[in-house]
N, C-alpha and C positions, 0 to 999 in steps of 0.2 A: 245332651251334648250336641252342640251345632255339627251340622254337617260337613261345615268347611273347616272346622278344627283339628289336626292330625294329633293324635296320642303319641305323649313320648315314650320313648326306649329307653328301657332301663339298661343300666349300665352298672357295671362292678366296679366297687370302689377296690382303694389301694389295700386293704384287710382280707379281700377274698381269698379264701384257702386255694393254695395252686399243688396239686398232686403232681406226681411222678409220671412219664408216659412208660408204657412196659415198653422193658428191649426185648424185642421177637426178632429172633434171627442172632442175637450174639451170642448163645451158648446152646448146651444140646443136654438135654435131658439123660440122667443115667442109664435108661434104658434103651435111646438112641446109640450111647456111648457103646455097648454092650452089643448092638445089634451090626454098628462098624466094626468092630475088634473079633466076632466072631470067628474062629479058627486060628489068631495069633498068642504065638508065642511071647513072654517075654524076653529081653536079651540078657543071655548069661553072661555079657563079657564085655566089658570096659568100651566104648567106641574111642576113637582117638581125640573127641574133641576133651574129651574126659577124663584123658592121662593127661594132656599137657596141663589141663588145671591143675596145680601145683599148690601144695598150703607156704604160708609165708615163709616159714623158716627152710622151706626145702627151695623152694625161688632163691633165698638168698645166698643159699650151699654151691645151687648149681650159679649164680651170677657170679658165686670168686671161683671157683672150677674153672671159668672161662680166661676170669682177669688172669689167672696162676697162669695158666696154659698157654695164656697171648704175651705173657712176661716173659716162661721159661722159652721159649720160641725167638723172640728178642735177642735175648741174653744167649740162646746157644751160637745162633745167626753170629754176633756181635764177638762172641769169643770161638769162632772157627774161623773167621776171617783173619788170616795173616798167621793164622796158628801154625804146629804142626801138622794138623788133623782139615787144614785147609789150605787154597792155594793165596802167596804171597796176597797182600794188599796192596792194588794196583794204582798206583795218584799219578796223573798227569798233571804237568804243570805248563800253565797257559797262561802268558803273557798279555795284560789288554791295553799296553803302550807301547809306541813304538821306543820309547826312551829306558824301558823298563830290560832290564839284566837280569836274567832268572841266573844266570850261572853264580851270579853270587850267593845268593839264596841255598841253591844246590851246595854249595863248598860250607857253608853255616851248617844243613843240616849232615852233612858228611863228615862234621867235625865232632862229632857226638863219641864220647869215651868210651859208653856203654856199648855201640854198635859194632860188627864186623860188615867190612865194605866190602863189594864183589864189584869189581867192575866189568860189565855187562859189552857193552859200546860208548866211549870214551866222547866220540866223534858227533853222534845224537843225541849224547847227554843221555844216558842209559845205563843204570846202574839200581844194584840191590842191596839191602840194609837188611841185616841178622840180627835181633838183640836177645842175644838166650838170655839175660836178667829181666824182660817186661814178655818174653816169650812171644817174641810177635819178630813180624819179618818183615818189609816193605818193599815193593820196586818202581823206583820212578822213570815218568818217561819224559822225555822233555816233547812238546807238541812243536812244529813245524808253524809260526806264526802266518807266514806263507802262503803253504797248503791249506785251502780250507775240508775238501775232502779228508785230510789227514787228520786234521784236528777233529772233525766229525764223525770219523771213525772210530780214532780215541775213545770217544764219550761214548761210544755203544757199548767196549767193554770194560770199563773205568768205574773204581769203586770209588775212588773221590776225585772231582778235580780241582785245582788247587790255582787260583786265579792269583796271579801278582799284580796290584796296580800301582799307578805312581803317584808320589805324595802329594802332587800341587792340584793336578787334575783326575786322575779315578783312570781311568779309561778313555781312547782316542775316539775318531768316528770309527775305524776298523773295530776296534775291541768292541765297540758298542755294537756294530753288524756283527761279529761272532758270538755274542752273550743270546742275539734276536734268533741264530741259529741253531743255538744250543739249548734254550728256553723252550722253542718251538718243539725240537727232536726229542727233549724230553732228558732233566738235568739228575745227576746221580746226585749223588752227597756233593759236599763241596767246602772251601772251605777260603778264606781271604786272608792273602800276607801282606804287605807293604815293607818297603825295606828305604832306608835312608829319612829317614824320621829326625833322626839326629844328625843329621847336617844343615835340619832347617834350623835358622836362629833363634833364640829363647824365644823373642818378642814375636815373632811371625812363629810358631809353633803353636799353641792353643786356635788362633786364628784358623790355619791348614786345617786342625782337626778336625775343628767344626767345619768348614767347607767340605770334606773328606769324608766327613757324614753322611752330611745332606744328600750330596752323589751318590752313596752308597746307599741310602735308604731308595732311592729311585726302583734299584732292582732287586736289593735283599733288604729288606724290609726289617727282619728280626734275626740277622749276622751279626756273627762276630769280628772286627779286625784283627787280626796279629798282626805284630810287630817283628819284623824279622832282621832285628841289628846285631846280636849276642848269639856266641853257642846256646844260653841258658835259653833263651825265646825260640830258637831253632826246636830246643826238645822240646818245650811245652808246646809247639806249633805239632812236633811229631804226634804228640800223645794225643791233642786235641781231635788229629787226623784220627785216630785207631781206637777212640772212645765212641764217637760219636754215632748217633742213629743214621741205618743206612738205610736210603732212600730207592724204591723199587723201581723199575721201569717195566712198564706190561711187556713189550714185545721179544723181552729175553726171561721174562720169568719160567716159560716153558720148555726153554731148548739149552742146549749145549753150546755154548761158545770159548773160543781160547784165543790169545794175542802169540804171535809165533816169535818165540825168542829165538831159534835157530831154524834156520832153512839148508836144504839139500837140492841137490837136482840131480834125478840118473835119468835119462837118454834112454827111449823103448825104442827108438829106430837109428838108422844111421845118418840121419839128417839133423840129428839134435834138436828139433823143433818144439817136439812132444815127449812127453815121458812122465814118471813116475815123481811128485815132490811128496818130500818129506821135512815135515813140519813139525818142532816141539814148542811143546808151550803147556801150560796147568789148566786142565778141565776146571770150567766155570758155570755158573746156571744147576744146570742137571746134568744128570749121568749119558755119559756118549757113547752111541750104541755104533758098532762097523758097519752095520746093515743099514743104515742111515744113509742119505745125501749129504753129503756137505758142501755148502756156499761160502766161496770166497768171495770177500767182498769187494765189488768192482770188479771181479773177472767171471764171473758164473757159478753153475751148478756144476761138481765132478763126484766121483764114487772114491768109497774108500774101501781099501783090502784088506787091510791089516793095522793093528794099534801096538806100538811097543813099550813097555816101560821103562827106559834107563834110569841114570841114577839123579837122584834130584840135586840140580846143581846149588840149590841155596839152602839145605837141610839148617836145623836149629841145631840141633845136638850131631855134628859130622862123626861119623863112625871112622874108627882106624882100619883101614887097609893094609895086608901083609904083603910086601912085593918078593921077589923072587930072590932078592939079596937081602932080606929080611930086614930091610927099613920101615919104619911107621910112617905110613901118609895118611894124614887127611882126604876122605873120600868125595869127591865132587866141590872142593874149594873155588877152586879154577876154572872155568871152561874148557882151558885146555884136560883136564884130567876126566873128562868121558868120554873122549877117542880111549883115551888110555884103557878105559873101564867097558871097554866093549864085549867083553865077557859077561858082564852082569844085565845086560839089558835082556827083560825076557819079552816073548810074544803075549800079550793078554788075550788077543781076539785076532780071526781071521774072520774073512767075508764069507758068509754061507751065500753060494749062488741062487739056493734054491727058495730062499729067503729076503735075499736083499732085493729094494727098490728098483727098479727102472730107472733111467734119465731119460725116457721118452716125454718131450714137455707137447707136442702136437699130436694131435690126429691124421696121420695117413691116409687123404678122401680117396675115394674109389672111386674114379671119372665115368665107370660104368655101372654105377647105384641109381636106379631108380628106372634103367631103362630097361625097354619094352624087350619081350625074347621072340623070336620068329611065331609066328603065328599057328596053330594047329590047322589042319585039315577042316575042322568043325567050325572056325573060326573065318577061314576063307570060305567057305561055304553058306555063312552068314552074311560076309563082304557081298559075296556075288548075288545073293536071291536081296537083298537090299536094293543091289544098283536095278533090279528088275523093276522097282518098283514105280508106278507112273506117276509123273508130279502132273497135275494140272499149271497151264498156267492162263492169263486172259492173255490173249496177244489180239490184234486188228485180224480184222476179217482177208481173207486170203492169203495168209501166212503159214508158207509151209514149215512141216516139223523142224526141216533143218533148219530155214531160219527163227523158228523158235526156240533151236538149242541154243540160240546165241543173245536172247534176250534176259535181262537178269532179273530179278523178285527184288524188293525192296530189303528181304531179308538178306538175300544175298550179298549187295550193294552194300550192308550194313557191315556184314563180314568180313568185306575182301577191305572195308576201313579200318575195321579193328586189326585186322592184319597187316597194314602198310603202319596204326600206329606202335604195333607191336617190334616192327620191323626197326622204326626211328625209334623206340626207346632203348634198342639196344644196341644201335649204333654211335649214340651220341648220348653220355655222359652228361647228367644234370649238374653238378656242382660242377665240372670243367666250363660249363657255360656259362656258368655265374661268376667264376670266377674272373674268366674274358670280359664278361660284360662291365664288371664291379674296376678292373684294368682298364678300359673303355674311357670308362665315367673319371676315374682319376685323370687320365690322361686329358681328357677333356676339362675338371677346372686346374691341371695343372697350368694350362696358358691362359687362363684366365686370375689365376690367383697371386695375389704379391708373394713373396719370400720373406717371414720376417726371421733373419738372419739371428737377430739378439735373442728372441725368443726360443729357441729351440734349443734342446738338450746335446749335451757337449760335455765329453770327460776333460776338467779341465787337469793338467800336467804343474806341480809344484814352480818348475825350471821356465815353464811358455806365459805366466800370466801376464806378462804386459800387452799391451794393447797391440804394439808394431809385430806381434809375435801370436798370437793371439790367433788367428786362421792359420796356422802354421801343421796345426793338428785337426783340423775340421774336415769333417769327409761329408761333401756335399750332395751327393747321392745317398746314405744315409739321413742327408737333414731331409732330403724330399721323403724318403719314403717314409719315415716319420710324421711328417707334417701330414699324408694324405692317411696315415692311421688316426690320428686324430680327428680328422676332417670327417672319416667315418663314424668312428664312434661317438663326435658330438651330433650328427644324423640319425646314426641310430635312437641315440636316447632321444631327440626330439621329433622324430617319428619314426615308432618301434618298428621292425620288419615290412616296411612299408614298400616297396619294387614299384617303377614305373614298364607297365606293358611294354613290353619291344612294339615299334611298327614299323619294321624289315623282315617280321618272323610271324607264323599264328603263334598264338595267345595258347592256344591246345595241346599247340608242338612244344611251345618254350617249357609248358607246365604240365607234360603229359603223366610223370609222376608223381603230381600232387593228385590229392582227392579234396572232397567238403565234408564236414562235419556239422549234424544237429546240434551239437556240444560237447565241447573240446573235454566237459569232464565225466558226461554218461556216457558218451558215446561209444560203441566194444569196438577195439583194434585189436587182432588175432597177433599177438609176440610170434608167432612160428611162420608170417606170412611174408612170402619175398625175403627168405636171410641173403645175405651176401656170402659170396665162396668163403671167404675167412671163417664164418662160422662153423664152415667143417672141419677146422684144425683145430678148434677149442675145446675143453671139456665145460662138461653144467650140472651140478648138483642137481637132485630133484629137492631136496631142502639142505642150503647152507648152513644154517644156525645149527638145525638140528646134526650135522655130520659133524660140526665143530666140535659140539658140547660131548658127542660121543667118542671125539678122538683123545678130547681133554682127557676124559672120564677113565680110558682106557688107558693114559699116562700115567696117570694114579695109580694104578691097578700094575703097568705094569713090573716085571720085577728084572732088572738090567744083570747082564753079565760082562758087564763092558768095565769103562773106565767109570770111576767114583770121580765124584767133585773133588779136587785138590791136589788129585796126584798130576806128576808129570808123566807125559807120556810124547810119544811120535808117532805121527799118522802117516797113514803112505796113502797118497791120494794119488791116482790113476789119470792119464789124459790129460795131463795140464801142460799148456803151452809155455815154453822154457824165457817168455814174455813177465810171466809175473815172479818167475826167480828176480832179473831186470830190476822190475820196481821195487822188489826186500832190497837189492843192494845199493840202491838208489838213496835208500832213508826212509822210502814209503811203512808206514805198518803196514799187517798183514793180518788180517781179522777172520777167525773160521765164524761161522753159525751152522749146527746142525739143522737140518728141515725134516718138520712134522712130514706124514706121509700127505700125497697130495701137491704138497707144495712149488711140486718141481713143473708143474702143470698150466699151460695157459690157456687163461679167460679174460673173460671181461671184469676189469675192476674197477668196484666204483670208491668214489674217497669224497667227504667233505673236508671244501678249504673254504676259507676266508682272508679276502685281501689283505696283504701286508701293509703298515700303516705309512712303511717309509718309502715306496715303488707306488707311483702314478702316471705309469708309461702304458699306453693300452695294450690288452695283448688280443690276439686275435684267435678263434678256434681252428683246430688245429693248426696252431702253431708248433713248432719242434719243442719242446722243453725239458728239464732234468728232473728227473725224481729222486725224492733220498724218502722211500716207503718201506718203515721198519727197519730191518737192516740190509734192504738191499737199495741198491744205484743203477736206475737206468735211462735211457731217453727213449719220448713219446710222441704222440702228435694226439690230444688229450682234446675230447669234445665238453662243451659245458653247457649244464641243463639246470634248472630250480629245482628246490628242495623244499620235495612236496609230499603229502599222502598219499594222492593220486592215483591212479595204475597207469598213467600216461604226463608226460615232464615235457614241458616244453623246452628249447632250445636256445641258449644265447651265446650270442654271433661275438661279444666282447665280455671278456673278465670282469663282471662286476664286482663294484667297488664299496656299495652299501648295503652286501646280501652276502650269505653263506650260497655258495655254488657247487654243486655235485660234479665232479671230474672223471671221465667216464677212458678208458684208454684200454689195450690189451698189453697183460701185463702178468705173471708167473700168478698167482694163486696164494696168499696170503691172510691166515686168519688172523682178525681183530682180537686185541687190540693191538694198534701202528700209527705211529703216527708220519705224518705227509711234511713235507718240506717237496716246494715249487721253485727250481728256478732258472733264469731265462740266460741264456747265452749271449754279451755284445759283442760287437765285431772284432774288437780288440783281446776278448779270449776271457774277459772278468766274468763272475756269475754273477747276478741278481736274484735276489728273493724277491717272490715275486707275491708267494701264497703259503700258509698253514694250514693241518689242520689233522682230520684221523681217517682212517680204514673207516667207509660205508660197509660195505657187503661183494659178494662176486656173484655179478646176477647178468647171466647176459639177455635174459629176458625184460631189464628195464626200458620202457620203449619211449625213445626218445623223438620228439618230435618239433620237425622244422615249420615254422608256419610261416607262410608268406601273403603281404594286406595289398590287394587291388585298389588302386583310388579312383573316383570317378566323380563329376561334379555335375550336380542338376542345374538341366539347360531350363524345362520347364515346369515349374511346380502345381499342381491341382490340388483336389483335396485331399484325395488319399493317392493318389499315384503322383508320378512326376517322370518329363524324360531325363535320360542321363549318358553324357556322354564322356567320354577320354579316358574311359576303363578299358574299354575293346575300339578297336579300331578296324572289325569287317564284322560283315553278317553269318559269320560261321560261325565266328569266336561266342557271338552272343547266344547262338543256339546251341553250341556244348558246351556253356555252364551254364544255363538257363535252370535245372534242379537246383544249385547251391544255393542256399538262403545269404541276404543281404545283412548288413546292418550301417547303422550311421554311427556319427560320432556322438550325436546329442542322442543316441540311447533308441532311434528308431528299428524297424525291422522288417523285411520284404523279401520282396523274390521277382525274377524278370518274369514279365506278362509274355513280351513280343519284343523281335527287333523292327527298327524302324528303318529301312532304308540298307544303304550297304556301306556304312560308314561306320558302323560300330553305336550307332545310337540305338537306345533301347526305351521300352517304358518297363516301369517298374513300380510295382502295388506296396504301399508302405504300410503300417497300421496308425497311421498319424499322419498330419500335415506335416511334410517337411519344412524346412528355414534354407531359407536363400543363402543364408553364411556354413549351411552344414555339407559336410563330407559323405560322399557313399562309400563303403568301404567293402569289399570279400573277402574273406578267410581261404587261405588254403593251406593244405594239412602234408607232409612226409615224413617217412622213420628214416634218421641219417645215424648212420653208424661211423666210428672213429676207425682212423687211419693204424694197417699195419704197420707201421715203424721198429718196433721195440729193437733196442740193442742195450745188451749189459754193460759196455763197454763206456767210457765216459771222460774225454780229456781232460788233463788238472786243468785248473782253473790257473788265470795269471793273480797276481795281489788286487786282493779291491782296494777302492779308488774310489771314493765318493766323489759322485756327480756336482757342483756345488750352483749349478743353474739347468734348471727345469723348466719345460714350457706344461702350464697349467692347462687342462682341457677346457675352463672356460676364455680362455685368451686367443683362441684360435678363432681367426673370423671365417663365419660362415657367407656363402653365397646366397 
């Protein structure tokens, strides 16, 4: 064979036998098995994952066990409402046109053969219906179209609401902003009448009905309409009411609440201011305990003393009464016949003092916690061999001691700075100065900027629309200070928290509250550091959820000696201002909620809401605003943050409009689930909704933080460094923030080198070439906390009034 010829490699064809590779390592030989299990035991006893394996036929026993059990539950629910064995069935009826007559309505269903009528209150449309042949009871209440708190009230303890609307149209723009109120707060059963059907004409009748539809499918989707022209439709509307599935609400499924059909007032002093009310009405929700709080809604938290049971004024089967002249009366027919029957009312429950709640809702700080006590002997004894101690210092050559008492160290120098800025941080308020300033600035392009008078938001008045008339109702200070809320907030969103340096003030003073941050989302911020005094009147779980579930838990468990669901009864409730007698005689309802324990307590609460779709007027943080959270009402001055994972939220300056935003305010103590209603107060006294949405948590540890963006533009660019100036404006400023890291807009990142001069120019190390068209930007970082405000107290509101010309926030010109 030549030597330059290479020999081929053999190679396996497609036939060659291909074996198995051993698995070593996936299993373990019997005697490895044997030498791990040495000394165990096996288990004698079922583990649990074990029991719930189930064989088929037992899975399917226990799946109708549940369905039986979520039926009978139904069905008892369904037939204790309105029964004997429960209290009346409570329908509000709610007008959503202005042209619409519920009282005809009310006289159709009053005209029913099988019922007995009680008339209640004549005057508010208030009256109750007995029917011993269907066994059920009813009391309606007519809602105050008006009042929106009223009708809001309503629906917190209202087992159906009963919407009337009118034939041609459905609902007005009002009825439509009440349905947006009531949808939000969270709707009971409910149920739709219409009346006057037949007064439309043959030929326009099928037409109406279908339009009458469509509107109604907008917000009930799969309703029913009745028809309310005939006694006969009246009853099948009643019955419809008293069949039908009753729809829960979280934030009363746990507590006791009752609607007060008779009020009292007795006078604890001689001033009549204060005193003792006495409120009946039918225990609802759960059973109500006297050691409880009770909240009335709209006026506060008060204690109760005692619970009584008189006679129930709407019984199904009325017992006969033997009077002293041995006549037969009917017992509790009347109203008037439970003065008469004052013999029969007994005590259920008094206050155990040693047992009931507090209404302590604050903390009581001790102005002398935390300081120092005189000093012991051993302690000034320390003081003084210290001051013995010699400091070195360099001073120039022939300088005597004394005057080297008077020469300072650089550490010194360093101290007596931290001390003068310690001095100015507490004398001068950071958001007061922002405020001035951000006042300042408007005031500044207020003489610069046109008026656009057509464009701006205006309650317009049905009586004023003409044109000659037309300013007649225009409040022009209003339209400024509007137009300069705007002018903000279309700034802000086109450059987020962005501040121009003062250069009348240092840059160090103006921001001596802010810090830097490596990043806003690893970086550890201490929640316990710098509180503000308000934090010592609050309380703070050490875990919320977990205190919840155990109070729940303990609700279940426990076992009441109070009043049962259904009965009637009268509460003497302690302390009440002789102000909310006033508003029962007024026509206002009058709403109890018992409170879980804890409740009466304030914290920090946080809520998410989300913009309302029909309000596009900017709102600003802490602004004043109302709250309707769960069933209580009160005004705030509410901060807003993102809604995030984070363990630190950042902060925004305006109500966003295409993001859910966390509501941060102090506020009594409220466990989830609740839902939120936001709304704003106009000059003219209307509310506005503003936001929706639920109970977050109460955590006064979420650490909210304000960030504020330094601009500065490169004067001269190199490779990797560049100068930059019109961020600082002297050479001090540039040397206390010289640690804070940089960043640009196109994504660059640095840190100042050196200042340049005493003008505030600086150079700055980038990790890239910067671009002649990009921004320098600094971060800075604060924890801002929400303003004490809270009051429970909250004015009616006047009739809304839809706005019918808005100014859009992109129609407003910027500078």
């Amino acid at each position: 064979m030549a030597a330059g010829e290479q020999q081929a490699v053999h190679r396996p064809g497609s036939y060659k036998q291909q074996n198995k590779a051993h698995k070593s390592g996936r299993h373990r030989g019997r005697g490895a098995q044997e030498r791990e299990n040495k000394g165990r035991v096996s288990a004698k006893v079922l583990c649990k994952k074990l029991k719930k394996d189930l064989r088929k036929v037992d899975r399917r026993h226990k799946a109708n066990q549940i369905r039986r059990q979520r039926k009978d539950a139904v069905l008892t629910e369904k037939r204790n409402l309105g029964s004997k064995d429960g209290p009346p069935h409570l329908v509000v009826v709610v007008p959503l046109h202005a042209e619409v007559v519920t009282s005809s309505v009310l006289k159709l269903v009053q005209s029913n053969e099988s019922t007995v009528l009680h008339e209640d209150d004549a005057k508010n449309g208030k009256f109750a219906l007995v029917s011993p042949k269907m066994k059920q009871r009813w009391c309606f209440v007519q809602a105050n179209k008006d009042d929106l708190h009223s009708l809001l009230d309503l629906a917190k303890v209202a087992d159906t609401l009963l919407f009337v609307v009118d034939p041609q149209e459905g609902w007005d723009s009002y009825g439509d902003y009440c349905l947006s109120c009531l949808f939000a707060q969270g709707l009971p059963s409910f149920a739709l009448a219409v009346q006057g059907m037949n007064d439309i004409p043959i030929k326009k009748r099928n037409d109406t009905k279908k339009h009458l539809s469509k509107v109604m499918e907008k917000r009930f989707p799969d309703a029913k309409l009745c028809h309310v022209d005939t006694a006969q439709e009246a009853a099948l509307l009643l019955r419809q009411i008293s069949t039908q599935k009753q729809r829960h609400l979280a934030f009363r499924e746990r507590r006791s609440y009752m609607l007060a059909h008779r009020v009292t007032f007795q006078p604890s002093d001689e001033s009549s201011l204060v005193g003792t009310l006495k409120v009946s009405g039918y225990v609802r929700g759960q059973e109500l305990n006297v050691n409880r709080l009770i909240h009335i809604v709209g006026h506060g938290d008060f204690e109760m003393s005692q619970i009584d049971a008189p006679p129930d004024p709407y019984p199904l089967n009325p017992r006969v009464h033997k009077t002293k002249k041995g006549q037969d009366v009917e017992m509790a027919d009347e109203p008037g016949h439970c003065a008469e029957m004052e013999e029969d009312v007994k005590v259920l429950m008094k206050a155990d003092p040693s047992v009931k709640e507090s209404l302590q809702s604050e903390v009581v700080p001790d102005p002398m916690e935390g300081e120092q006590t005189w000093p012991t002997e051993e302690e000034l004894k320390e003081a003084e061999d210290s001051l013995k101690v010699k400091v070195q210092k360099k001073v120039p050559k022939g300088t005597s001691t004394y005057q080297a008492a008077w020469i300072l160290d650089d550490e010194e120098s360093g101290e007596e700075d931290s001390e003068d800025h310690d001095y100015n941080d507490d004398d001068m308020d950071d958001d007061d100065q922002e405020d001035a300033m951000d006042e300042a600035v408007s005031e500044e392009e207020e003489g610069s900027a046109e008026e656009p008078e057509e464009e701006s938001e205006t309650v317009t008045i049905p009586d004023s629309t003409r044109d000659d008339k037309y300013d007649e109702n225009l409040d022009e200070a209003e339209e400024e200070q509007m137009l300069e809320k705007y002018k903000l907030q279309r700034q802000d969103e086109m450059f987020p928290d962005e501040v121009d340096t003062p250069r009348d003030q240092l840059a160090r003073v103006r921001f001596q509250k802010y810090r830097g941050l490596k990043s806003f989302r690893t970086s550890p911020w201490d929640p316990k550091e710098n509180l503000p005094r308000d934090y010592a009147r609050i309380f703070q779980f050490l875990d919320f959820f977990r205190t919840r579930k155990r109070i729940f838990r303990e609700l279940e468990q426990e076992e009441y000696e109070g009043a049962m669901v259904g009965w009637y009864v009268t509460v003497h409730i302690t302390g009440v201002p002789v102000s909310v007698l006033e508003h029962f005689k007024q026509g206002e309802p009058l709403v109890l909620y018992s409170l879980l324990p804890h409740e009466q307590k304030m914290s920090v609460v946080n809520m998410l809401v989300r913009r309302h779709a029909g309000n596009t007027e900017p709102v600003q943080a802490k602004e004043e605003m109302i709250f309707h959270c769960g069933f209580r009402r009160f005004r705030a001055a509410p901060l807003y943050s993102q809604h995030t994972s984070a363990d630190k939220h950042k902060s925004e300056r305006f109500l966003r409009s295409d993001a859910a935003v966390v509501v941060t305010v102090y506020a009594p103590i409220t466990f989830p689930t609740a839902s939120v209603l936001m709304f704003k107060q106009r000059a003219n006294g209307m509310h506005d909704l503003i936001a929706t949405g639920s109970l977050l948590s109460v955590d006064p540890d979420r650490i909210i933080i304000k960030r504020v963006v330094l601009s500065g533009h490169p004067f001269k660019i190199m490779r990797k460094t560049a100068v930059v100036r019109y961020m600082f404006f002297n050479r001090e400023d540039v040397l206390w923030f010289k640690p804070v890291e940089m960043r640009t807009k196109w994504g660059r990142r640095g840190h100042i080198k050196e200042p340049l001069g005493t003008h505030g120019h600086m150079k700055c190390h980038f990790d890239g070439q910067l671009k002649s068209q990009d921004t320098v930007l600094m971060n800075l970082y604060k924890r801002v906390y929400p303003k004490w405000i809270y009051d429970p107290y909250v004015p009616p509101p006047v009739t809304w009034v839809k706005s019918e010309v808005q100014l859009e926030p992109a129609e407003v010109e910027m500078e």
